[in-house]
Each structure stands twice: as C-alpha cells, then as structure tokens.
N, C-alpha and C positions, 0 to 999 in steps of 0.2 A: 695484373699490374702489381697486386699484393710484393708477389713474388720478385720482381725486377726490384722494388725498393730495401726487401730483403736479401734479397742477393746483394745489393748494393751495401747495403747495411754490413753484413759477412767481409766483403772486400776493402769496406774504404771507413769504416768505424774509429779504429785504431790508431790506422797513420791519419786522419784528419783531426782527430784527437788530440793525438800529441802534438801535431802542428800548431793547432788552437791552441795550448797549453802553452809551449815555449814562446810564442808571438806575447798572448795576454798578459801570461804569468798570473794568470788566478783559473785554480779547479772548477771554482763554481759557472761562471760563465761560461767556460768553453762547452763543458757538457750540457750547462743549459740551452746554451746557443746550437749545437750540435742535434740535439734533441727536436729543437723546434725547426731546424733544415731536413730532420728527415720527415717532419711531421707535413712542410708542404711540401716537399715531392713525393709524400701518397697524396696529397690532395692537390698537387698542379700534374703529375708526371699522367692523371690518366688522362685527363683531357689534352692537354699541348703536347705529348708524344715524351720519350724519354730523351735527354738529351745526349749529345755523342759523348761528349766527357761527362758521367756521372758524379766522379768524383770534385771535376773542377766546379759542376755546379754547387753541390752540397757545399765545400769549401767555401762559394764565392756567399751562399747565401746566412752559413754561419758564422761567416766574419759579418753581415752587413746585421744582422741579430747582434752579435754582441756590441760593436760599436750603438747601436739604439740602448742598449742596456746599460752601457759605460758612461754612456750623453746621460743617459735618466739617474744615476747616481750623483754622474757630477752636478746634475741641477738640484736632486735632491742635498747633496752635500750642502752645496752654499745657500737652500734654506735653515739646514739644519746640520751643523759642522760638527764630522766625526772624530774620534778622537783616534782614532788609523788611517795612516795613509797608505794611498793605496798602491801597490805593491806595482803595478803596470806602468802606472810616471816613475817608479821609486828606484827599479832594477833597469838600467841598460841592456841594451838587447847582448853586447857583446863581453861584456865583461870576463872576470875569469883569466886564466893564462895557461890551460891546457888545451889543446886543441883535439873536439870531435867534432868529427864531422858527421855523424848519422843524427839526427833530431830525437830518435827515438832514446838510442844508447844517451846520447846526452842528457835526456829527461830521467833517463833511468838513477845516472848518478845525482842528478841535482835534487831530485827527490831523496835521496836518503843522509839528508841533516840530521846530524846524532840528535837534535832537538826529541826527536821522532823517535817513538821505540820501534822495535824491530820490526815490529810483527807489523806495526800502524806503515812502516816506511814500506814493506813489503805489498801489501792490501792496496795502498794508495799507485804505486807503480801498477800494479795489473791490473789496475783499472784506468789509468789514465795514460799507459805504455802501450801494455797489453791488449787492453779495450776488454777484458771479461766483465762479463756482469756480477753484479755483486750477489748474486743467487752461485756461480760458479766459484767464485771466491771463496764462498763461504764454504762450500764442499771441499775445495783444495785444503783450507785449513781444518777441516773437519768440525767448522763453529756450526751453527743455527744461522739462517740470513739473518734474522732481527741482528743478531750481535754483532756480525760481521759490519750492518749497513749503519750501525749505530759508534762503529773503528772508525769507517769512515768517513763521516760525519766529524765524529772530533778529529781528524788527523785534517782535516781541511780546514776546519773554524782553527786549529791550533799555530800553522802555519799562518793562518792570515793574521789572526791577532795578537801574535809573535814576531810577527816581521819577517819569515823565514822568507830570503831569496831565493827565487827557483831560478837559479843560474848555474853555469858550469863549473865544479869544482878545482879549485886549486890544485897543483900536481902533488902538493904531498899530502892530498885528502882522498888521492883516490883509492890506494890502499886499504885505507880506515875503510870505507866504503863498500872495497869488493865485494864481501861476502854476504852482505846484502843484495847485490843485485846478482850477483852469480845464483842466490836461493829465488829469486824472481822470475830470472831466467827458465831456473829447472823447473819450478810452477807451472810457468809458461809452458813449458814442452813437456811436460806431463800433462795436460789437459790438452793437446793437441797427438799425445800419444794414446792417451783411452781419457777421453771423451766420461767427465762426469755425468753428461745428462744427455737428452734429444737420442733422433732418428740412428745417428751414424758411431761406431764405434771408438773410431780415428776423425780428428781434424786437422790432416796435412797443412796445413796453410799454416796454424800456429807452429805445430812444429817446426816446419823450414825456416820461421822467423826468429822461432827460439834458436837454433840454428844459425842463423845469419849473424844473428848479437852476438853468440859463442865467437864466431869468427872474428869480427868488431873487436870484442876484447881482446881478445887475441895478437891484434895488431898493436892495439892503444898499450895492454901489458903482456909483451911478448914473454917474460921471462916468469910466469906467475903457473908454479904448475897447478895449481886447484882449476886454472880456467882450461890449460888442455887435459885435465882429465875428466872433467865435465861435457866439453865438445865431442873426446873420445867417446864417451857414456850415451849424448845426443844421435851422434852419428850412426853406433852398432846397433842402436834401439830403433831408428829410424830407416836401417837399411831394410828393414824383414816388414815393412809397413804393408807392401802390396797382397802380402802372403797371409797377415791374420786374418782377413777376412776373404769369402770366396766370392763366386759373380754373382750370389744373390742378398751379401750381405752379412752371411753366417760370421759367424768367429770361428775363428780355428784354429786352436791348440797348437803349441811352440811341436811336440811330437811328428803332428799330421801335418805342417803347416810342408808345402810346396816350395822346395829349398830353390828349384830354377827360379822362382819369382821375386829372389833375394837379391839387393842390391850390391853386388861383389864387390866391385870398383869402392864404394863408398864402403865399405867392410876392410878393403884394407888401409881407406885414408884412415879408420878408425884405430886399425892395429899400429898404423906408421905412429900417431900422437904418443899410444900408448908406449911404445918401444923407445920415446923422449922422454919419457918418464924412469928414471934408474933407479929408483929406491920408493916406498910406499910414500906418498906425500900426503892423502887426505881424501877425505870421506866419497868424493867425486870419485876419484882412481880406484877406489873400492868396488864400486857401483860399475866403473868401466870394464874392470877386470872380471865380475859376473857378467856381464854383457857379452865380452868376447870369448866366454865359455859357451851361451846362449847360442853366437853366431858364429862356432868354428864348424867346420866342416864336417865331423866325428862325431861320436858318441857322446851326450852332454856328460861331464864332469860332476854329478850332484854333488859329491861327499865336498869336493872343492869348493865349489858354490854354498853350500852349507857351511864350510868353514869360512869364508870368506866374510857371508852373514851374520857369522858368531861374533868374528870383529868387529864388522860394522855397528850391529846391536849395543856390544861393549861399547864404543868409544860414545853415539848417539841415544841410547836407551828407547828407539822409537818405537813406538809398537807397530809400525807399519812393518821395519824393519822385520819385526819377532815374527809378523804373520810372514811373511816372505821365506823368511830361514823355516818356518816350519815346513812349508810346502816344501822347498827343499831336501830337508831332514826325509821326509815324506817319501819325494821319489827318490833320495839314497838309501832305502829302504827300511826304514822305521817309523812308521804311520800310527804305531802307539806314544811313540816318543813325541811326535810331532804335533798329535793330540794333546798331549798335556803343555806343549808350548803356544796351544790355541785358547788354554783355557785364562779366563780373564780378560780377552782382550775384547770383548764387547764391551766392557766396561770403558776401555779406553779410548773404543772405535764405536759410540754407538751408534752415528747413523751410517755408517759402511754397510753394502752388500756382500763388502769381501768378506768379512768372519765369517758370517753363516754360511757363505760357499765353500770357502776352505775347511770350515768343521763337514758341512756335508760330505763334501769329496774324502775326507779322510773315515770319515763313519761309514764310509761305503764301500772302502778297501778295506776294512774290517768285518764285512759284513753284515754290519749293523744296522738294516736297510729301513726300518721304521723309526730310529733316530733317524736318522739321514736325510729323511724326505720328511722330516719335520724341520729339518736345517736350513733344506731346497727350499722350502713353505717361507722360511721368515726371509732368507735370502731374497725371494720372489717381490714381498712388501715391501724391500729400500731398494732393489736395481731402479735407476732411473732410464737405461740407455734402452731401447729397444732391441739391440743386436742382445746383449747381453741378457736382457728377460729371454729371448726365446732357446738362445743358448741352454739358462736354466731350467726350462721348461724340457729340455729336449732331456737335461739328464738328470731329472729328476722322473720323466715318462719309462728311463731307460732300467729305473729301477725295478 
C-alpha cells in the first residue's frame, strides 16, 4: 500500500499543489495541508481500499485541512490581532488582465515578483510549480539542502510579510519575468532528463511537463525567441530518452546508444523551431544547436560542439558549461587540453559526481589508469543515482 500512496504522491503532488497554491494564495498552508492529505491516505487507503480518483480524494481532503487551518488563524487572529493581513481575503481569485489559462504556467509567473531575488523566485516555483523537493532543488542549484531549505523559508515569510500578490501578472510584466521562469523551466527538465538522485536515471513525467510549459509559453509569447530555442533544446534532448538507458536499466552512452529507439518525428519538430530561429538569439539556441548536433543522423560534429561551448562558456562563465566543452574538446581529440579545462572545477562544482567522472574518463585516455581509478573512487562517493553508480563501477572495473 506504501507504494500506491507513493505512486500517488509521483503523479498528483505538483498539479495538486499549485492548485492549492493559486485557490489559497499562501505557500505555507497548501504544503502543509497537502502533506497532512498524503499522510491519511497511508493511514486510511490501507484499510478502506484506494479510491478511484486518487488524486480527487487527496485534493478534497487538502482543501478541507486547510480550510480547518484558515478557521484556527482566523479565531486566533481576533484573540490576538496581527498586524498582516492575510493575503487569501486580500487577493481576488481573478484579478490581473493577461490571460492564462494553465494554473501551473500562471503560478509560475505570479511567483516571480522582482520583490524576490532570482535565485529565491526560482527555488520557490520548483517547489511549489514543479513539486521538487528541496533536497533536489538543492542539487540543481549545486547548494547544500540546509541552505537551499533555509532560501525558502525566507522567500515564503518574505512574500507574506510584504504583501506580495500571488496573482496573475500584468501583460507588460511578462516580459520582465520570462527569464526567470524560462530558467525554472529548464531546472525542471533537467531533473527530469538525468535524474539528480533515486533508482532511475530519467524522470519522463517532469520532462514532458517541462515540455508542455515550453509550449504554454509559447502560445502566451509567440514571438519571444529564447522560448523556442529552449523548447528546441527540450525537445532534441527528450527525443533520444528511450535509448540512454537499456531493458535493465543501464545507461548508455550518446556513442552506443540504439539510434532506432530515437524519437524521429519529435527530432524534426525540434529542428523545424530551430530553423525559426535566423540569427543566434541567446543562450537556449546555443544549447539547441549542440543538441541537434547530438541528434543528426551522422557522425557527431565535436570540434562544432566544442566551439559552440567556447561561446556559451564566454557569454555565461558556468562551470557546468567549462566541464561540458571539456568533454567535448576531449572527443575532438585533445584529452590533454580538455584536462587542464577540468582543472579547478571541483572547486566550483564540489558536490557534483561529474568532475571526477570527467577527469577519470580523460586520465584514462591518457593512460593514466591509477589517477583514473582514483577519480572513479571519488566520483563513486557523490553519484547519487543508482543507474549511474553502477555505470561507474563498470568502468572503473574496465580499467
């Protein structure tokens, strides 16, 4: 029974979330409320049976939780009168003058009030959009969870005791806005394309959803090219999903990976976006135009990809970017060069298992095999994902 409420949890977290979030208009309740729905159906779903609509029950019972919790404020209020009001009588459900229609894509914008710093507006959407937990959050931004869980913590008391409306944006605020949630987005489908933690490599489900919002925006700002070369970027990365890994779970190298189990049809909606695109626009097109070097038909392009990286690098200085362009560099065939483009970056990346993969894999095309499998070693101590330990296990044996 564990399992059904888990499973439930997986499918209906997110969307009943933000549901809760835009109805209330307060963070803290919804998840409180949300929390204490999944806690009794593990302790009503095993004796009374599961019910047919899962998610309608959790729904019905984290609305009738918060409501008890809204009543117990309001009576504490009028023993003892706070000096904030509270934000749920304060915001009409409708207000605003741009029209969305997805609940989610709408939370998405209404959460990023320039009040908010970036990073706090970002954090707070993926978890209250997205539904990640703040242990994965914290990996996507490369923090420690204390820090991350203590962002959001003040990004929630700041909103409330600021007044901040969580309501739908004004149409000449969306703009302001986008690149915020376009980088929430890509969050979002990066943790549903390799999977920071758990059993499984990939978690399709976020992806297609990250996905789904690409589209969303899309409609809302047809003419914004950062969003179609982001969706391009989504799309060519998500068609080859079935093929990284094999039927028992392995991962499997862009090389070895089984091209018939590539998504063709969605490879060329990915190339159509990009071919709307006429001139280099921005960091997303960068990222698409490696992708569909990734996913052509032919012999991969390195030196291309490599250089494509050197820009990107340039214009973002990420070090995520710098390890990527090394590998790269790597298979364009300079694995000394691409080694000294790996140096320092644990400093920048230190709980990542990628550095010490990437330096392994390059100290091993050098021959270097007892650096190497000390690289495999520390690599081994930060993978979190299961598919990916045994991965390292296998070629660090293969030494």
């Amino acid at each position: 029974m564990y399992d059904v409420v888990e499973q439930a949890y997986r499918e209906h977290w997110s969307r009943l979330l933000a549901l809760l979030v835009t109805r209330l208009r307060r963070f803290d309740v919804a998840e409180d409320s949300l929390q204490d729905a999944f806690v009794a159906a593990a302790r009503t779903w095993p004796a009374q049976g599961v019910p047919e609509r899962p998610g309608a029950w959790l729904m019905t019972a984290a609305h009738r939780r918060a409501l008890d919790r809204l009543r117990q404020e309001d009576h504490d209020r009028r023993r003892l009168p706070l000096l904030v009001t509270d934000a749920v009588t304060a915001v009409p459900e409708d207000d605003g003058d741009q029209p969305i229609g997805d609940e989610r894509l709408r939370l998405l914008f209404a959460c990023c009030h320039p009040a908010l710093s970036a990073d706090a507006r970002a954090a707070l959407m993926l978890r209250f959009v997205a539904g990640l937990t703040t242990a994965e959050i914290a990996r996507l931004f490369l923090v420690p969870e204390p820090t991350m869980g203590a962002r959001l913590t003040r990004a929630k008391r700041k909103m409330a005791l600021a007044g901040i409306p969580l309501r739908r944006p004004a149409a000449e605020d969306l703009a302001d806005r986008l690149d915020v949630v376009l980088k929430v987005v890509y969050l979002l489908f990066t943790e549903g394309y390799r999977a920071t933690a758990g059993p499984e490599l990939t978690r399709p489900r976020l992806a297609a959803e990250a996905i789904r919002l690409g589209y969303l925006l899309g409609e809302l700002l047809p003419d914004e090219g950062e969003i179609l070369g982001l969706l391009a970027l989504m799309i060519l990365q998500h068609a080859r999903r079935d093929a990284r890994v094999d039927e028992c779970g392995r991962l499997v190298s862009l090389p070895e990976q089984d091209r018939t189990r590539w998504h063709y049809d969605e490879i060329d909606r990915g190339l159509a976006l990009l071919r709307r695109l006429d001139r280099m626009r921005g960091d997303y097109h960068l990222q698409a135009l490696i992708a569909a070097e990734h996913a052509s038909g032919g012999p991969t392009d390195w030196p291309r990809i490599a250089g494509l990286y050197a820009e990107l690098e340039r214009r973002t200085a990420s070090p995520v970017v710098r390890l990527n362009r090394a590998v790269a560099v790597a298979e364009a065939g300079s694995p000394e060069a691409a080694l000294s483009l790996v140096d320092g970056l644990e400093t920048a990346l230190p709980s990542s298992h990628l550095v010490p993969t990437v330096r392994a894999e390059l100290l091993a095309k050098l021959g270097r095999t007892t650096e190497a499998a000390a690289a495999f070693d520390q690599a081994l101590a930060k993978v979190r994902t299961d598919a990916e330990r045994a991965h390292l296990q296998r070629r660090r044996a293969d030494l």
